[in-house]
C-alpha positions in Angstrom: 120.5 63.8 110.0 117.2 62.8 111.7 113.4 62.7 110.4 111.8 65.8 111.6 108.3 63.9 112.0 109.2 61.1 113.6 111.2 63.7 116.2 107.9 65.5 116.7 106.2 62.4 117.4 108.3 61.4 120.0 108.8 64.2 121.3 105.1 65.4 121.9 104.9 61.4 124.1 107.8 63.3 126.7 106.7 64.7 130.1 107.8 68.5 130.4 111.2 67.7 132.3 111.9 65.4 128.9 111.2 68.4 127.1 112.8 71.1 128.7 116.3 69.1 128.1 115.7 68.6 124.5 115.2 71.8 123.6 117.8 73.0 125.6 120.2 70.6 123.4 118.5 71.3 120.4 119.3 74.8 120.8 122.7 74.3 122.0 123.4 72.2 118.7 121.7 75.0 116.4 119.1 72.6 115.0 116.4 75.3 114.3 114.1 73.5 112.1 114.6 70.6 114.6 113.4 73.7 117.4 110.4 74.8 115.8 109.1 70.9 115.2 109.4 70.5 119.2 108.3 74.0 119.8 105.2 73.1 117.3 104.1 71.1 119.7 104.3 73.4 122.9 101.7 76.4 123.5 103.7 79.8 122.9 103.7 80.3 126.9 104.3 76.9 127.7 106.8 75.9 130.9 109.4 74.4 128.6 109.6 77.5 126.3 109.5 79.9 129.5 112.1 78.3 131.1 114.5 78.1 127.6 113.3 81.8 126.9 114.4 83.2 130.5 117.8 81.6 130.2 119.7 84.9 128.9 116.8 85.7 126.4 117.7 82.9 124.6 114.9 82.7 121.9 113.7 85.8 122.4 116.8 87.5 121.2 116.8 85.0 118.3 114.1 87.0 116.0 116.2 87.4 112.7 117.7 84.0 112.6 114.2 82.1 113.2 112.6 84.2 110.2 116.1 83.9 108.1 116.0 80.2 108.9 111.8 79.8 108.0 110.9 78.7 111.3 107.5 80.2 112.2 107.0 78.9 115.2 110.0 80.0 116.8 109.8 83.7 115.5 106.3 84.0 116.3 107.5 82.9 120.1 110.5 85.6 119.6 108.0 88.4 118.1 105.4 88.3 121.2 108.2 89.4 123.2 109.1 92.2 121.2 108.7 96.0 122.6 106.0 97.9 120.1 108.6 99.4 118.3 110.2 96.5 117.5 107.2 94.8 116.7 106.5 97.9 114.2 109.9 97.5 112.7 109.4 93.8 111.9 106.0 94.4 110.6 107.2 96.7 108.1 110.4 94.2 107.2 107.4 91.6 106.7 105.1 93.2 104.6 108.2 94.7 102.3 109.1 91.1 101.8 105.7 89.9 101.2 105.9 87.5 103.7 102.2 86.3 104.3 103.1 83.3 106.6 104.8 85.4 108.7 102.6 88.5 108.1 99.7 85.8 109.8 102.1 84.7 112.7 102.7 87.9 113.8 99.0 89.8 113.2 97.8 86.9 115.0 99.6 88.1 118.3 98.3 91.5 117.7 95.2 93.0 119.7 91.7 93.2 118.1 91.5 97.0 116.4 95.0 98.0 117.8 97.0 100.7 115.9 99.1 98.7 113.9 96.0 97.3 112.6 94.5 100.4 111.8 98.3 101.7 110.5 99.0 99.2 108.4 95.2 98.9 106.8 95.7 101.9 105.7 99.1 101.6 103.5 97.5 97.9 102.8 94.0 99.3 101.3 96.2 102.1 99.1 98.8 99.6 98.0 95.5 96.9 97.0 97.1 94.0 98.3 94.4 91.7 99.2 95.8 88.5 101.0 97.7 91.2 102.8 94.4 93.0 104.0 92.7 89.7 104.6 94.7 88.6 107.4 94.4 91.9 109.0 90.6 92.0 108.4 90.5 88.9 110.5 91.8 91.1 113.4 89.4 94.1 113.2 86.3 94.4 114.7 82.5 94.8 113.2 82.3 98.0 113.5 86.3 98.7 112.0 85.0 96.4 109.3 82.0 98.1 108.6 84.1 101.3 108.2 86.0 99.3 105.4 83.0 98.4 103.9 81.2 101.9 103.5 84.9 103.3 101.9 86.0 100.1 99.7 81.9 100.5 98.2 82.5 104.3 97.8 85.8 103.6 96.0 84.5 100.3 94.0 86.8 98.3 95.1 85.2 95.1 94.7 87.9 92.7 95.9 88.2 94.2 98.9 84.2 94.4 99.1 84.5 90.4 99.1 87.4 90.5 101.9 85.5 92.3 104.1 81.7 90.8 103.5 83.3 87.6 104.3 85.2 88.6 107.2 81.1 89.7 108.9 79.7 86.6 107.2 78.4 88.2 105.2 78.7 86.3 101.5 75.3 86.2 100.1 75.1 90.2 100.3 78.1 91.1 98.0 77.1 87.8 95.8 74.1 89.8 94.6 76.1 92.6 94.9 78.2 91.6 92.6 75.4 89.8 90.1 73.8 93.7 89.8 77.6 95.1 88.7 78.2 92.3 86.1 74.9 93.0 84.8 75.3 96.9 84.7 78.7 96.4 83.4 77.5 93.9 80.4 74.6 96.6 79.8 77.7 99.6 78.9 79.9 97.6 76.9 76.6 96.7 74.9 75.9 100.6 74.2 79.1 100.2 72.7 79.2 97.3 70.2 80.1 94.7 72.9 77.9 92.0 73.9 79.1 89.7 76.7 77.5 86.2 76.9 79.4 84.2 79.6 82.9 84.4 79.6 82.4 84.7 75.6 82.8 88.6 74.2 82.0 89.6 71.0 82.6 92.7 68.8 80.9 93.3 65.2 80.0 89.8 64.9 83.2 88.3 65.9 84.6 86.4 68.6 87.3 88.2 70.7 90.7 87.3 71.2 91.8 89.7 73.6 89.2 92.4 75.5 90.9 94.8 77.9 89.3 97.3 79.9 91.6 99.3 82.1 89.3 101.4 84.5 91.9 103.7 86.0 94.6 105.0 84.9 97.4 103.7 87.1 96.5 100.2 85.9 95.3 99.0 89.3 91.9 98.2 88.2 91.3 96.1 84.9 88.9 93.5 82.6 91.5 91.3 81.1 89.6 88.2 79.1 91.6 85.9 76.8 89.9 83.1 74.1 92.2 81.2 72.0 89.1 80.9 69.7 88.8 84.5 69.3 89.3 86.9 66.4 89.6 90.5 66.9 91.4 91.9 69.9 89.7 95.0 71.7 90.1 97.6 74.4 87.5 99.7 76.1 87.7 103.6 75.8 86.9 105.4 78.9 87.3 109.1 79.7 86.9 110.2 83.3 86.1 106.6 84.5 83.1 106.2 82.2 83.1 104.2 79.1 82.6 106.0 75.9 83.9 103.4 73.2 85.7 100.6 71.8 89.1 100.5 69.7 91.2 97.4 68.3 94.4 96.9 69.9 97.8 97.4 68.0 100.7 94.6 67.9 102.4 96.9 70.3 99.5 97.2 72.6 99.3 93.4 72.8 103.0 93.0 72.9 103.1 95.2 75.9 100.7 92.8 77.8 102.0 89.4 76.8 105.3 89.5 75.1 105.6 88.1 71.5 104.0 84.9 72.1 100.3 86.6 71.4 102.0 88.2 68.0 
């Protein structure tokens, strides 16, 4: 047993012949997380990981165990030498095991716009996982992200609005973009008996408990505010998208959201 840190210290003060034998009996020993500390502290196409990598596709051939084992250093070295159909294989392994350190290590190595980008956007965007889409926005060009842009504000899909206004530096824009849908939102539920006053919403005089507004109907989109202080709980009632009314919430209804510990 060693200190991991300490090793990395010393090892970053060797010269690259120093180097090239420790990771050749680092390797030979099976000390993976003891690989990726020295290969932390090596560029990707460094000498020393050349020269290891050459030797019978030693790490290269090592993809599996180095993401099995956690090591994101060494699978990120092992996924740049992948084919494209490899690469596409372990993309889709990544992203079905929600994986978002290695979902960064391995977009990183990918080219700006390229079609695993655009690909995997696309399943991203319709599945609405953000940190996900994030990393890839990071990757696309300004005019790709523009393209985002002009469908996530013709689908409302606000989070994604913020992914992609940050990713152009463009925060201030979707700030008051956001400022004029919290105020047009506020201005429906009060046509219908709500009236929102911070994070505060109140129905008939009382405080409420629990307000709910599911906007569509697979459940991907919703207004879920809890206060302990509250009285009343309430859902919004929308048909075809729009908001037509309010209605209290049954035991079951709550039950189905939080268990019995609401009840």
């Amino acid at each position: 047993e060693g200190s991991l840190p300490l090793f990395q210290i010393a090892f970053s003060q060797l010269d690259e012949t120093a180097k090239m034998v420790w990771l050749e009996r680092i390797y030979t020993d099976g000390q993976i997380p003891f690989l990726g500390g020295a290969v932390n502290e090596l560029e990707i196409d460094s000498a020393a990981v050349n020269v290891l990598a050459a030797e019978e596709d030693k790490i290269f051939s090592e993809v599996e165990k180095f993401y099995e084992a956690g090591s994101l250093s060494l699978f990120q070295i092992a996924f740049s030498s992948l084919d494209e159909e490899e690469q596409g294989k372990w993309l889709d392994k990544i992203y079905a095991d929600r994986q978002i350190a290695f979902w960064g290590c391995a977009v990183g190595l990918l080219d700006e716009d390229s079609d695993f980008i655009s690909r995997f956007a696309e399943k991203i965007y319709e599945d609405g996982n953000i940190s996900f889409f994030s990393v890839l926005a990071m990757h696309m060009s300004e005019e790709a992200l523009e393209s985002w842009l002009d469908k996530s504000l013709e689908d409302g899909k606000m989070s994604f609005q913020s992914v992609l206004y940050n990713a152009m530096d463009r925060e201030d824009e979707f700030d008051k973009i956001k400022e004029e849908k919290e105020k047009a939102y506020a201005e429906k539920c009060r046509e219908v008996g709500v009236t929102i006053d911070g994070k505060n919403y109140y129905y008939q005089g009382q405080l409420v408990h629990i307000f709910l507004d599911i906007v569509d109907s697979n459940k991907s989109f919703y207004t879920l505010n809890v206060n302990p202080a509250g009285t009343v709980n309430i859902k919004i009632v929308r048909e075809v998208g729009q908001i037509t009314g309010v209605s209290y919430m049954t035991d079951e209804e709550v039950t189905e959201l939080f268990g019995d510990e609401m009840n």
